[in-house]
C-alpha positions as CSV (number, residue, x, y, z in Angstrom):
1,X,-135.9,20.7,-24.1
2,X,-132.2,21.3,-24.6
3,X,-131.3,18.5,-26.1
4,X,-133.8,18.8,-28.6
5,X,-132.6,22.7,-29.0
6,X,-129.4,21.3,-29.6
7,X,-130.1,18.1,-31.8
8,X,-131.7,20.5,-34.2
9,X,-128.7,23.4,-34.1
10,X,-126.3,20.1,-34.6
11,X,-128.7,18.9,-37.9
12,X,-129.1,22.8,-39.0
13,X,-125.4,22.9,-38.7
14,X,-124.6,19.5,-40.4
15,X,-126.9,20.2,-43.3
16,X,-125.5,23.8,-44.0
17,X,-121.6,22.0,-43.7
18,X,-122.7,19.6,-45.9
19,X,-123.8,21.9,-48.7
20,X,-120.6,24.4,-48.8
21,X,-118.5,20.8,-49.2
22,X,-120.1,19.7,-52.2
23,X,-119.3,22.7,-54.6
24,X,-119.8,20.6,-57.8
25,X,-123.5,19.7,-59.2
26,X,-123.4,18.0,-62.7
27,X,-126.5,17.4,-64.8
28,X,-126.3,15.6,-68.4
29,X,-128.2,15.7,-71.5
30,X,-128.0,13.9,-75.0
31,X,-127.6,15.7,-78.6
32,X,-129.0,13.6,-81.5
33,X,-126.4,14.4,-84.6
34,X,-128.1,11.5,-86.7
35,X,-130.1,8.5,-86.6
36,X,-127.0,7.0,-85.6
37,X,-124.5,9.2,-83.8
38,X,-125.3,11.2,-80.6
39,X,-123.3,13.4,-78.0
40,X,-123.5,12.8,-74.3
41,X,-123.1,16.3,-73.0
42,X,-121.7,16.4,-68.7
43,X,-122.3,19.6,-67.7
44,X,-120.8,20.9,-63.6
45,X,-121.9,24.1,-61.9
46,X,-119.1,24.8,-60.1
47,X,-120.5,27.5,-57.1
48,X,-118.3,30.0,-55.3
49,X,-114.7,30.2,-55.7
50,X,-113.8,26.6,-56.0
51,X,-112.6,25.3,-59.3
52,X,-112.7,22.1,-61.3
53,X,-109.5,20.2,-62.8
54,X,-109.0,19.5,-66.5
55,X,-108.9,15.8,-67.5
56,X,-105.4,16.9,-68.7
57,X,-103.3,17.4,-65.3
58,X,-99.7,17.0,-65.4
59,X,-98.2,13.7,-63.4
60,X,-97.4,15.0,-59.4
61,X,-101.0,17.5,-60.0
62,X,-104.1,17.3,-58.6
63,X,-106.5,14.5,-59.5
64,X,-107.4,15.1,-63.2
65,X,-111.5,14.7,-63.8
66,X,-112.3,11.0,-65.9
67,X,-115.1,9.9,-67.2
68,X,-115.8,6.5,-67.5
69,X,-118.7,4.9,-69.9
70,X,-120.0,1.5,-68.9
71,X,-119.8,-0.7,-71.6
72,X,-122.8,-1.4,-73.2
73,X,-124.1,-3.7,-76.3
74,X,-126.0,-0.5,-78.4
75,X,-123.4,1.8,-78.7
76,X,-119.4,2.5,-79.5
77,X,-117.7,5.3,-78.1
78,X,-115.9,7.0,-80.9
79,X,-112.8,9.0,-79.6
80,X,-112.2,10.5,-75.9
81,X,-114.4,12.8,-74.1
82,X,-113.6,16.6,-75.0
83,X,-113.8,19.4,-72.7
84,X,-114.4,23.4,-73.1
85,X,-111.3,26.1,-72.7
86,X,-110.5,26.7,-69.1
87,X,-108.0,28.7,-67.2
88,X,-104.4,27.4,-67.4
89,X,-102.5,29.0,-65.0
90,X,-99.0,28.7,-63.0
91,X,-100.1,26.9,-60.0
92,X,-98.0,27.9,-56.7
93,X,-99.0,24.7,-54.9
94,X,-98.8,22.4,-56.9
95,X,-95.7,24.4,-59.0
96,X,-96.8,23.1,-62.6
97,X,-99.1,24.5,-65.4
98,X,-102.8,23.2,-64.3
99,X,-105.8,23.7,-66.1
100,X,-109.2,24.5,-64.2
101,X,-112.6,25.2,-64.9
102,X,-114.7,28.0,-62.5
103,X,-118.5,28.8,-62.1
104,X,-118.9,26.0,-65.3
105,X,-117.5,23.0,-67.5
106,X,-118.9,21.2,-70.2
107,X,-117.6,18.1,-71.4
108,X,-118.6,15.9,-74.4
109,X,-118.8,12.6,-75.4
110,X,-119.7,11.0,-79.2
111,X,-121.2,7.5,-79.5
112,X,-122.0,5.8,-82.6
113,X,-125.1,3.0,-82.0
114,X,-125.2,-0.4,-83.2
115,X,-129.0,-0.1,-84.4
116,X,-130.4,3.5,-85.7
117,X,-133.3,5.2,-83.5
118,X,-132.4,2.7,-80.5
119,X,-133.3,3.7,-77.1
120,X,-131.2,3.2,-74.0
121,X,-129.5,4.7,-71.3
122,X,-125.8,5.3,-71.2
123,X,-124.6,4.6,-67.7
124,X,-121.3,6.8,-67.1
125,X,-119.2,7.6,-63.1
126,X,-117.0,11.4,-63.3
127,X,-114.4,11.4,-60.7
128,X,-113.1,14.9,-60.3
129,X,-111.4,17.2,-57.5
130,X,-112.2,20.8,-56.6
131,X,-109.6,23.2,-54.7
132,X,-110.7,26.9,-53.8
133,X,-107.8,29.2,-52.2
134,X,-107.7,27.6,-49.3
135,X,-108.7,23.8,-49.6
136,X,-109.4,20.7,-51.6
137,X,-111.4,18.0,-51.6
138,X,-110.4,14.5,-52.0
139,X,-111.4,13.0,-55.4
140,X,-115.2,12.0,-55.6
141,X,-117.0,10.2,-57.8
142,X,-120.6,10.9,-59.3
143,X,-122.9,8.0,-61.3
144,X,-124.5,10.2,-64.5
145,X,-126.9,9.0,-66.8
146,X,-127.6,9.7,-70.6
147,X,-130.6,8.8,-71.7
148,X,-130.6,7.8,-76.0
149,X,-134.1,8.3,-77.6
């Protein structure tokens, strides 16, 4: 009986853990801007205090967040993936101007496709890094997917 007890205060335990370190949830949609241009929209909910880098980080910073489109025979990218305003501040750790998104960050991307009204999926990986006062967490990637129809 107590080794039950305690397999299921260890799983409790690890679940809960598990949760607080993985601050970051990101969800995608796709805007249609004409038969033949759409935007692939990454959005991250960012919970608690814990905060998202720019994709602009000076060199010697934190990881920056990159997206990275898989090449595919429908579409072009046309130009780099934009992001929202965030909060540039003096950072006393890392003693450079960083740029960081909190509680949420959208970030863009156009594509032009090869045939009007085709349907596809986009295949994209994010690799970002979150810090909160006291932390950060190494760099971790996430597949997303954009579905065109």
């Amino acid at each position: 009986m107590k080794k039950i007890f305690l397999f299921l205060l260890l799983a409790i335990s690890a679940n809960g853990f598990s949760q607080i370190m993985n601050p970051v949830k990101w969800t995608t949609a796709v805007k249609k801007i004409s038969a033949t241009e759409y935007e692939l929209i990454a959005s991250a909910t960012i919970s608690g205090n814990w905060h998202l880098y720019s994709q602009n980080v000076p060199k010697g910073g934190p990881s920056p967040t990159t997206f990275t489109f898989e090449s595919n025979a429908n579409y072009l990218k046309k130009g780099n993936t934009n992001e929202g305003a965030g909060h540039t501040v003096n950072d006393p750790v890392f003693k450079m101007k960083i740029t960081f998104f909190e509680g949420k960050a959208v970030f863009k991307q156009r594509i032009k496709l090869k045939k009007p009204n085709s349907k596809f999926k986009v295949n994209a990986v994010v690799e970002y890094m979150t810090c909160n006062d006291s932390q950060c967490l190494p760099p971790k990637e996430v597949d997303l997917v954009f579905d065109i129809k």
